[in-house]
C-alpha positions as CSV (number, residue, x, y, z in Angstrom):
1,X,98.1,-45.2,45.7
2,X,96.0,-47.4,48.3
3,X,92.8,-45.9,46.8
4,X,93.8,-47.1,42.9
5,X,94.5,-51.0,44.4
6,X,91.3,-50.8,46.1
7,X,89.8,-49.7,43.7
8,X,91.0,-52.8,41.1
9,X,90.1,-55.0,43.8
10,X,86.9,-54.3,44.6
11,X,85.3,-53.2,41.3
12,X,85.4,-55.9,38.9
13,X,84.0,-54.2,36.1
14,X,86.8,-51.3,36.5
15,X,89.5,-54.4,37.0
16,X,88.5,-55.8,33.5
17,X,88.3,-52.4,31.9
18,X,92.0,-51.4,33.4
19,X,93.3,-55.1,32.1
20,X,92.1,-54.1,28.6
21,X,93.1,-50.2,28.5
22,X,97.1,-51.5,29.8
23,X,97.1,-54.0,27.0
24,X,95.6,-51.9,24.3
25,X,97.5,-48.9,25.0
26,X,101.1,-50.2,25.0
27,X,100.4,-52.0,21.6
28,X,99.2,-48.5,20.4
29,X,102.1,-47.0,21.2
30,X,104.4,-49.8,19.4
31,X,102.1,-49.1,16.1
32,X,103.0,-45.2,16.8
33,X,106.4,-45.7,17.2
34,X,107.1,-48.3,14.1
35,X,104.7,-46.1,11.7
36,X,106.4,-42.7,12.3
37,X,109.6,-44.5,12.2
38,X,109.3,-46.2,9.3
39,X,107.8,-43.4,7.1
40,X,110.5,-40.9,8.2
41,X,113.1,-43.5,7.7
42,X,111.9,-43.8,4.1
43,X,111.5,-40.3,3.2
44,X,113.6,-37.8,5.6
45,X,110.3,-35.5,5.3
46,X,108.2,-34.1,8.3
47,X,105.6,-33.9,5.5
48,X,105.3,-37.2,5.4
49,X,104.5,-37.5,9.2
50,X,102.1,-34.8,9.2
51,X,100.5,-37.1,6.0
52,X,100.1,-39.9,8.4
53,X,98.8,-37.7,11.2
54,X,96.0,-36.5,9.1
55,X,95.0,-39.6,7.5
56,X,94.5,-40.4,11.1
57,X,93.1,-36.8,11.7
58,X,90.7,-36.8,9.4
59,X,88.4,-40.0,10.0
60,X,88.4,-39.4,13.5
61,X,86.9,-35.9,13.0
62,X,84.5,-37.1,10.7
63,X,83.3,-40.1,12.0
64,X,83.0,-39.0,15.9
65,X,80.0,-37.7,15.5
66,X,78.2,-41.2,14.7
67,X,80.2,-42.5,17.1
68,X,78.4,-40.6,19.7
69,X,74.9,-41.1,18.3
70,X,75.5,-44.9,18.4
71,X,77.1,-44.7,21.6
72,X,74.1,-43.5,22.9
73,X,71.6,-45.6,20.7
74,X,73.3,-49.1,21.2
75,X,74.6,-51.6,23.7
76,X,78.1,-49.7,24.2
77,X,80.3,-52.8,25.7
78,X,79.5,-54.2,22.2
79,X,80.1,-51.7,20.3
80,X,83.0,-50.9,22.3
81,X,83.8,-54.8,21.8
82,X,83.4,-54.6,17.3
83,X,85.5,-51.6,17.9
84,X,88.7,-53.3,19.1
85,X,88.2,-56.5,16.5
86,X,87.8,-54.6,13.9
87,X,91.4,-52.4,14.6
88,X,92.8,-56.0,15.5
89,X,92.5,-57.0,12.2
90,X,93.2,-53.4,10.6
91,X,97.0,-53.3,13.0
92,X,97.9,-56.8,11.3
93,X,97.4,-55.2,7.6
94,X,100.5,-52.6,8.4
95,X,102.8,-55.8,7.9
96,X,101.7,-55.2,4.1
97,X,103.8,-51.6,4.4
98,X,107.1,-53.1,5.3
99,X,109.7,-52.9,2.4
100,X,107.6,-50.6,0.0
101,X,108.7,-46.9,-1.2
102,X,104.9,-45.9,-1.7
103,X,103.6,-44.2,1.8
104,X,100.2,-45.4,0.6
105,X,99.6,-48.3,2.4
106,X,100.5,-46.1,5.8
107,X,98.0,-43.4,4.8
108,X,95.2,-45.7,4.3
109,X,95.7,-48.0,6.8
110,X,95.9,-45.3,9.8
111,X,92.5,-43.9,8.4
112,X,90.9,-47.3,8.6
113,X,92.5,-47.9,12.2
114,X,91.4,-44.2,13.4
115,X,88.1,-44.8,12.1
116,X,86.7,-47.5,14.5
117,X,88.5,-45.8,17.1
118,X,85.9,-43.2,18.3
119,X,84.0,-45.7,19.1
120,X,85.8,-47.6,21.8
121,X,87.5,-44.7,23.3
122,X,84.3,-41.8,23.6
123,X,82.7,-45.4,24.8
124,X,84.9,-46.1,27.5
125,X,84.3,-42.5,28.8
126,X,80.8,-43.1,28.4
127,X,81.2,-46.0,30.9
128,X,83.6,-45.2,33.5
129,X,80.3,-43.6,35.6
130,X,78.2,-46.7,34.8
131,X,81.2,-49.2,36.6
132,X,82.6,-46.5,39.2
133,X,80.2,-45.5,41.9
134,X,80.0,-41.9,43.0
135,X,82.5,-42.3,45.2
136,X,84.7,-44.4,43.5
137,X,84.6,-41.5,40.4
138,X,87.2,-39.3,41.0
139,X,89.8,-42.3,41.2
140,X,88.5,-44.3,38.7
141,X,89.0,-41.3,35.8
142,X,92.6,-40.5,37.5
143,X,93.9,-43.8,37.3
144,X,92.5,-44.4,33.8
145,X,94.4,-41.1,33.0
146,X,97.4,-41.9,34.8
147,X,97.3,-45.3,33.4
148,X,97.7,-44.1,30.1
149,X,100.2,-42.1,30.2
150,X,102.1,-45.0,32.6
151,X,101.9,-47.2,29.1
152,X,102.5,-44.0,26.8
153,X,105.9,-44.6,29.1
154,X,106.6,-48.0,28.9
155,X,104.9,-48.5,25.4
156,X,107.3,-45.8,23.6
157,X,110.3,-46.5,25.4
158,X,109.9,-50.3,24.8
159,X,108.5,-49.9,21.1
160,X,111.7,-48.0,19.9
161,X,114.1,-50.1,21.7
162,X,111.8,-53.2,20.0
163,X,111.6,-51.5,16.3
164,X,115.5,-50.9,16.4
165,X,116.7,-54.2,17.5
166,X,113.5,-56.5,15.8
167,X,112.4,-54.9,13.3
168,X,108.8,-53.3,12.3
169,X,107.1,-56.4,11.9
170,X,106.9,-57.5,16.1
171,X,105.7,-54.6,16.3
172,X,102.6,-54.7,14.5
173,X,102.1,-58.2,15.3
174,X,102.1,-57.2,19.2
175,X,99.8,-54.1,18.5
176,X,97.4,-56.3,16.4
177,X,97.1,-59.1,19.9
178,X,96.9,-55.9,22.2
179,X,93.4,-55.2,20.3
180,X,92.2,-59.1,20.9
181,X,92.8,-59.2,24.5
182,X,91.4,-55.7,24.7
183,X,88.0,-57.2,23.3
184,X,88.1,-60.1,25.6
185,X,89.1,-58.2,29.0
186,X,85.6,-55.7,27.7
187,X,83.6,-59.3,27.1
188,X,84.2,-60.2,30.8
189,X,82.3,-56.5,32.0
190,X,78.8,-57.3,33.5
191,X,76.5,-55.2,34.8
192,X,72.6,-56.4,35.7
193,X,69.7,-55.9,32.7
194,X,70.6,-53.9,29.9
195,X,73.2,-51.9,31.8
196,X,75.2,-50.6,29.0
197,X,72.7,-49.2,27.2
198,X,72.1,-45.7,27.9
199,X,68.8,-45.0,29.0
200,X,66.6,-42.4,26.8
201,X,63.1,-41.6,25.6
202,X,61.9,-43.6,22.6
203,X,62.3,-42.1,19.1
204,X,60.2,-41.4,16.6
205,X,60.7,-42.5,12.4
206,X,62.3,-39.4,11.9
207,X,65.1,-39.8,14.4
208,X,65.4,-43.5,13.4
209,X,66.3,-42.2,9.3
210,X,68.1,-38.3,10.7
211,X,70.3,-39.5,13.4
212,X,72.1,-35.5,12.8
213,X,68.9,-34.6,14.9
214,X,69.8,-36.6,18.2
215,X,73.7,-35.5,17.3
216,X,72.4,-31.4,17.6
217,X,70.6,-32.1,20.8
218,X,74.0,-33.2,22.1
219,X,75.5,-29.6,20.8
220,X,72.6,-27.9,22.3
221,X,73.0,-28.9,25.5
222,X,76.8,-28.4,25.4
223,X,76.4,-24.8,24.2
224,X,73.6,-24.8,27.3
225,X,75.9,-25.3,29.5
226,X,79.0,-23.2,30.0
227,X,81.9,-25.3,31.7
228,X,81.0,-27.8,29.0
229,X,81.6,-25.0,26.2
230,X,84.6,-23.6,28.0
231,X,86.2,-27.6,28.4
232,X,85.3,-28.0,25.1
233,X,87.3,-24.5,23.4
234,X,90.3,-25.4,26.3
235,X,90.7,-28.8,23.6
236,X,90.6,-26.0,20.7
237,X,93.2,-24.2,22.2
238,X,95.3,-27.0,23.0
239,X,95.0,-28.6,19.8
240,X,96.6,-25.4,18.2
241,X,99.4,-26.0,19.0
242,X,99.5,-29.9,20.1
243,X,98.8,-30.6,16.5
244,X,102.2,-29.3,15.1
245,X,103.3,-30.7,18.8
246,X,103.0,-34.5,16.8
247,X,104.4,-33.7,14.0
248,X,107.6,-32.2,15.7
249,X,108.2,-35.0,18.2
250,X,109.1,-37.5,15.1
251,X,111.3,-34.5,13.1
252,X,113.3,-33.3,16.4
253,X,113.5,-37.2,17.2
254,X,115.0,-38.1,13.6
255,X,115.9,-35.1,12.0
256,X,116.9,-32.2,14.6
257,X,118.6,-34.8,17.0
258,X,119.5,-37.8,14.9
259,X,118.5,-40.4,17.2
260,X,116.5,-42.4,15.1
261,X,113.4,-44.4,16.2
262,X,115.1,-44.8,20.1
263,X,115.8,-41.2,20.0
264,X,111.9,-41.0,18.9
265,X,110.6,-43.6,21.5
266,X,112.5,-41.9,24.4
267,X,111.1,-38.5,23.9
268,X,107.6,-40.0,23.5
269,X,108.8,-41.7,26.7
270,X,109.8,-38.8,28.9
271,X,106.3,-36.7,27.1
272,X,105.0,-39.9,29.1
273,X,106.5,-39.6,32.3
274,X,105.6,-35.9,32.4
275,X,101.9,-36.6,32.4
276,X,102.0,-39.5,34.5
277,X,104.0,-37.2,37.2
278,X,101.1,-34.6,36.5
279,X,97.9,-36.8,36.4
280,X,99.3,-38.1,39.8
281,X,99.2,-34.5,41.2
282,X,96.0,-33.9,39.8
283,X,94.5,-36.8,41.4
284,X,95.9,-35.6,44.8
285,X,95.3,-32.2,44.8
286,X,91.4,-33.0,42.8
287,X,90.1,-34.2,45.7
288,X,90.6,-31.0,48.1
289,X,90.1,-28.4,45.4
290,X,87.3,-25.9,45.4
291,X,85.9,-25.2,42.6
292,X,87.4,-21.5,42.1
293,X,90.4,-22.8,42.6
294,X,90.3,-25.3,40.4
295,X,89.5,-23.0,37.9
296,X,92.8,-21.1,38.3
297,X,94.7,-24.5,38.3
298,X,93.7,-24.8,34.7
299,X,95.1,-21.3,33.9
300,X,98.5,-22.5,36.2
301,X,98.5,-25.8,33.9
302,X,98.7,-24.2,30.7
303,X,101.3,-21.4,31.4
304,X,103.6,-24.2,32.4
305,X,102.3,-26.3,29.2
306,X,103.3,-24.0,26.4
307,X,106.4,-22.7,27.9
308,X,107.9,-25.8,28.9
309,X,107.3,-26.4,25.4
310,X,109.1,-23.3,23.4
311,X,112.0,-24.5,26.1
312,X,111.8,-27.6,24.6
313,X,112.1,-26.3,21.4
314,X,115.5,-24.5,21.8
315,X,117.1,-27.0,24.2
316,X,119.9,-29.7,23.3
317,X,118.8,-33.6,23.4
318,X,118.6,-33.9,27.5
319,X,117.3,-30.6,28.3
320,X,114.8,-31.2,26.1
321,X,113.6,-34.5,27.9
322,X,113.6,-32.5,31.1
323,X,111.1,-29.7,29.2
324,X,109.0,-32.1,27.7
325,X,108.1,-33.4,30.8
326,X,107.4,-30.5,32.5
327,X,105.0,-29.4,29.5
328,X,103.5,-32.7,29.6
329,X,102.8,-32.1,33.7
330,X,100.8,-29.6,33.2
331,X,98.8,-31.2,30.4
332,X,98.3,-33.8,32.9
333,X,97.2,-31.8,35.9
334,X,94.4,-30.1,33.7
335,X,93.2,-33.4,32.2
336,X,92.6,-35.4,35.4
337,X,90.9,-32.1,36.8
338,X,88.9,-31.1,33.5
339,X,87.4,-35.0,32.9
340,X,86.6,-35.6,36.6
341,X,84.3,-31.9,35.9
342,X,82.9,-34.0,32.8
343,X,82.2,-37.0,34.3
344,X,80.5,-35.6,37.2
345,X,78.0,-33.0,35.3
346,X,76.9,-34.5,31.7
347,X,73.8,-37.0,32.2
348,X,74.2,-40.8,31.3
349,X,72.4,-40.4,27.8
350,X,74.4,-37.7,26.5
351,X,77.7,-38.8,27.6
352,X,78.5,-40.7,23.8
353,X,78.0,-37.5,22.4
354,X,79.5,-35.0,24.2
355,X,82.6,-37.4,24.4
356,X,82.7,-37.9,20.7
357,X,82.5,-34.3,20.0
358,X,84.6,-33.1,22.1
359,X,87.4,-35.3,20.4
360,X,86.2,-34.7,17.2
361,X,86.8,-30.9,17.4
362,X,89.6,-31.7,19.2
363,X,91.3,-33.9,15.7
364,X,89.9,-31.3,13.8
365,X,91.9,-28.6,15.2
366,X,94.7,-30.4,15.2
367,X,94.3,-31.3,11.5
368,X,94.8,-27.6,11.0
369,X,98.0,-27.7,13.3
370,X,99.8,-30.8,11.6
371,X,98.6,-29.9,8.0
372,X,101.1,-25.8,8.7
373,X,102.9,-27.8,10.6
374,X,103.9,-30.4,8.0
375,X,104.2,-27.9,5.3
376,X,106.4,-25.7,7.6
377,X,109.0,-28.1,8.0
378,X,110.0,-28.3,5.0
379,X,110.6,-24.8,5.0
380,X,111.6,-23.8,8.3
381,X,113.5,-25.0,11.0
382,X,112.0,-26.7,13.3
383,X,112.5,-25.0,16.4
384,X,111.1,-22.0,15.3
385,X,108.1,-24.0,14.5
386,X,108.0,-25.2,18.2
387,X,108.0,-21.9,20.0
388,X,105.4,-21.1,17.6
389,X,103.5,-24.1,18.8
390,X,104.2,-23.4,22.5
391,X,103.3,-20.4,22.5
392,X,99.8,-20.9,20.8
393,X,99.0,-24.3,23.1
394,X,99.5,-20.7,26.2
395,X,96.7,-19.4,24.4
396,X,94.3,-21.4,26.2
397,X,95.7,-20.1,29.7
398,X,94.4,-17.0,28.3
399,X,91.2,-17.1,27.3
400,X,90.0,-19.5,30.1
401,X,91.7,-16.9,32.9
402,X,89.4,-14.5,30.9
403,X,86.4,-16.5,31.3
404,X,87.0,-16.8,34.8
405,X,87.5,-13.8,36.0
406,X,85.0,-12.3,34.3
407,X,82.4,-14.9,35.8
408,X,81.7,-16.8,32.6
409,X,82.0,-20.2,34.1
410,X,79.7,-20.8,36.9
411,X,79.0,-24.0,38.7
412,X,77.0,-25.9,36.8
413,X,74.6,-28.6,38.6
414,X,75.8,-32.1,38.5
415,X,74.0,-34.5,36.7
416,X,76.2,-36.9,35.4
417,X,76.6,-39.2,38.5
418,X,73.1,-40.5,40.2
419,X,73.5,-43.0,42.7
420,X,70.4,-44.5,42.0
421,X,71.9,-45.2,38.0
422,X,74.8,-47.1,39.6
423,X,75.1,-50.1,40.7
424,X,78.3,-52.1,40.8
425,X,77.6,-55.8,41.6
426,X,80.2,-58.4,43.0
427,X,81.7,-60.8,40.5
428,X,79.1,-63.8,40.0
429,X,79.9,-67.2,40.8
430,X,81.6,-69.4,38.1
C-alpha cells in the first residue's frame, strides 16, 4: 500500500482527483441505496427496480457516444466540471419523490442523473494517463478501482443503516453535496497550457455539423485493434448477466430475504468488499504478469465470477454474503488487469471515445438483462433467475479462453502512454 500513499503525495493532480472520486462515490451509493429502497418499499415489485435501472440504462447508452466525441473535442476538466453540477442539482430534485405512490418522478429523475454521467466518468478515464506518469500508471488505475469499490463498501453499508434510521431525505441531501465538492476537488486539477484538451488534427465543416463521423473513427480503430474488441465483447458478456445481477440484489435484499433497505445495503456492502479484496490482488499480481498469462487470469476471473454467483443464488442470507464476495473478486481481478491493458494501448485522442463506448455497449447490454430480468420476477422465483444470470456472466470465460488459445489476441503496440505527453508538475505556489 506504500506505492498508493506515495502516489497521493506526490501527484497533486491524482490527490485532487482521488478527494473528488471518495466524495462523489459514497453519495452515489446513498442515492442507490434510498432509490431502490424506496421504490420497492412502495410497490413489492422487482419490476419496478428493473424500471428504475433502465430509465438509468437507457440515457447512458444513448448519450455515451456524444460524450466521447466531446470528450475528445473540448477541455475535459470542464466538461468533467458541468458534468458533476449539473447531477448536483438533478440528486436534490429526488426530495420531490418522497411520499408520492407514482414511480414517475424516480424514472425521470435517474434518466436525467445518468445522462450527464458519461461525461465525467468516460472523462476521468480519459485523464488518469494525462495526471499519472508512465510509471505512476499501473497504481494510479488500481487505486482508482480499488477506491471505488472501498466507498461501494462504506457508501452501501452506511446509506442503508442512514435510510433506515433517517429517513430518505439525508440521503439525497448528502448525495446532492457529494456532487459539489466533486466539482471543486476537479477545479483544483492543473496541468501547464491546454493540458486537458486532447490533442488532434483540425477538422473540417463537415466534422464540425456530423460529429457521428469522428464517433466511427473511434469504432474503427477499436475493431482495428483486437484486445480492444475482445475488452470490449468481455463487457457484453458480463453485462448479460450483471444486468439481471442489479435487479436481483434489491429483490433477494427485500423480497427473498426480508431485510429491508439494511438487508439491501449490506449485500451491496459485502458485493463491495469482494471487489475491493480482488482489485487489491489485481494490483499485486498486475505488476509481475506476462502478458499470456494475464490472458488466462481473465478466463480464471470469470469462472469464479459466475459461479460464485449461481452459489449466491441458492444460499441462505450469510452464505450468500460470503458468495457474493467471492463473485465480486473475480470481477475485480479482471477489471484492474483489463483497464491497466486500456490505459496503456489507446492514444490520448481517442481515449473519450473508446471509454464512452465501451460503457455504452456495456448499459446497453445490460438494458437487455434488467428489462428479462424485471419481467421474470414477477414470474419466477428469483433464484432461478440468478443461476440463470451466473451462468451467462461464465459465458465470457468462454469465449475469451477461445480467443486465446486460438491466437486471436495478440499483443498489441502501446500507444496510450508517451512520456513525452506527460508531464506532472509540482503544486504552484499560493
Amino acid at each position: 500500500m506504500n506505492a498508493f500513499f506515495t502516489l497521493l503525495v506526490r501527484n497533486r493532480n491524482y490527490r485532487y482527483t482521488w478527494i473528488g472520486q471518495v466524495v462523489s462515490e459514497i453519495g452515489d451509493h446513498f442515492n442507490n441505496i434510498a432509490v431502490f429502497s424506496l421504490a420497492v418499499a412502495a410497490t413489492r415489485s422487482g419490476m419496478v427496480v428493473s424500471g428504475v435501472m433502465l430509465s438509468r440504462a437507457i440515457p447512458a447508452m444513448l448519450i455515451g457516444p456524444a460524450a466521447g466525441v466531446v470528450l475528445d473535442r473540448l477541455n475535459r476538466k470542464q466538461v468533467m466540471i458541468a458534468s458533476d453540477l449539473v447531477r448536483g442539482v438533478v440528486a436534490l430534485g429526488f426530495i420531490l419523490a418522497i411520499g408520492r405512490g407514482g414511480s414517475w418522478l424516480l424514472y425521470s429523475l435517474s434518466a436525467l442523473l445518468m445522462a450527464a454521467s458519461p461525461f465525467f466518468t468516460a472523462g476521468r478515464s480519459a485523464i488518469l494517463p494525462t495526471i499519472a506518469t508512465a510509471e505512476e500508471l499501473h497504481t494510479a488505475n488500481s487505486l482508482t478501482q480499488t477506491t471505488g469499490w472501498t466507498t461501494l463498501t462504506i457508501g452501501t453499508f452506511l446509506a442503508g443503516a442512514t435510510v433506515m434510521g433517517f429517513g430518505y431525505r439525508w440521503a439525497f441531501v448528502g448525495n446532492a453535496l457529494s456532487f459539489l465538492i466533486s466539482a471543486f476537488c476537479i477545479s483544483r486539477l492543473h496541468l501547464p497550457g491546454d493540458g486537458f484538451r486532447p490533442p488532434r488534427r483540425a477538422l473540417n465543416e463537415a466534422e464540425m455539423v456530423r460529429p457521428w463521423h469522428e464517433y466511427k473513427e473511434g469504432l474503427r480503430y477499436m475493431r482495428g485493434v483486437p484486445l480492444v474488441m475482445g475488452l470490449l465483447l468481455i463487457n457484453v458478456g458480463w453485462a448479460s448477466g450483471g444486468g439481471a445481477a442489479q435487479i436481483l440484489f434489491t429483490v433477494f435484499g427485500e423480497i427473498v430475504f426480508n431485510r429491508g433497505a439494511a438487508g439491501l445495503g449490506t449485500i451491496w456492502g459485502f458485493a463491495g468488499l469482494g471487489l475491493l479484496t480482488g482489485g487489491t490482488l489485481g494490483y499485486w499480481i498486475g505488476r509481475h504478469l506476462s502478458f499470456t498469462n494475464y490472458k488466462r487470469s481473465v478466463v480464471a476471473c470469470y469462472i469464479v465470477h459466475g459461479g460464485a454467483y449461481v452459489l449466491f443464488s441458492q444460499s441462505g442470507f450469510h452464505w450468500a454474503l460470503f458468495f457474493i464476495a467471492l463473485s465480486r473478486a473475480g470481477v475485480g481481478v479482471s477489471s484492474v488487469l483489463n483497464m491497466s491493458q486500456l490505459l496503456r494501448i489507446v492514444p490520448d485522442g481517442l481515449r473519450g471515445r473508446v471509454f464512452a463506448t465501451m460503457d455504452s455497449v456495456t448499459w446497453s447490454v445490460m438494458l437487455v438483462s434488467m428489462t428479462l430480468a424485471g419481467i421474470a420476477s414477477d414470474y419466477w422465483n428469483p433464484r432461478t433467475i440468478g443461476a440463470i444470470a451466473g451462468v451467462l456472466s461464465s459465458s465470457t470465460a468462454l469465449f475469451w479462453g477461445w480467443a486465446h488459445f486460438t491466437g486471436r489476441l495478440p499483443e498489441p503496440e502501446r500507444l496510450g502512454v508517451d512520456p513525452e505527453e506527460i508531464d506532472v508538475h509540482p503544486e504552484p505556489a499560493a
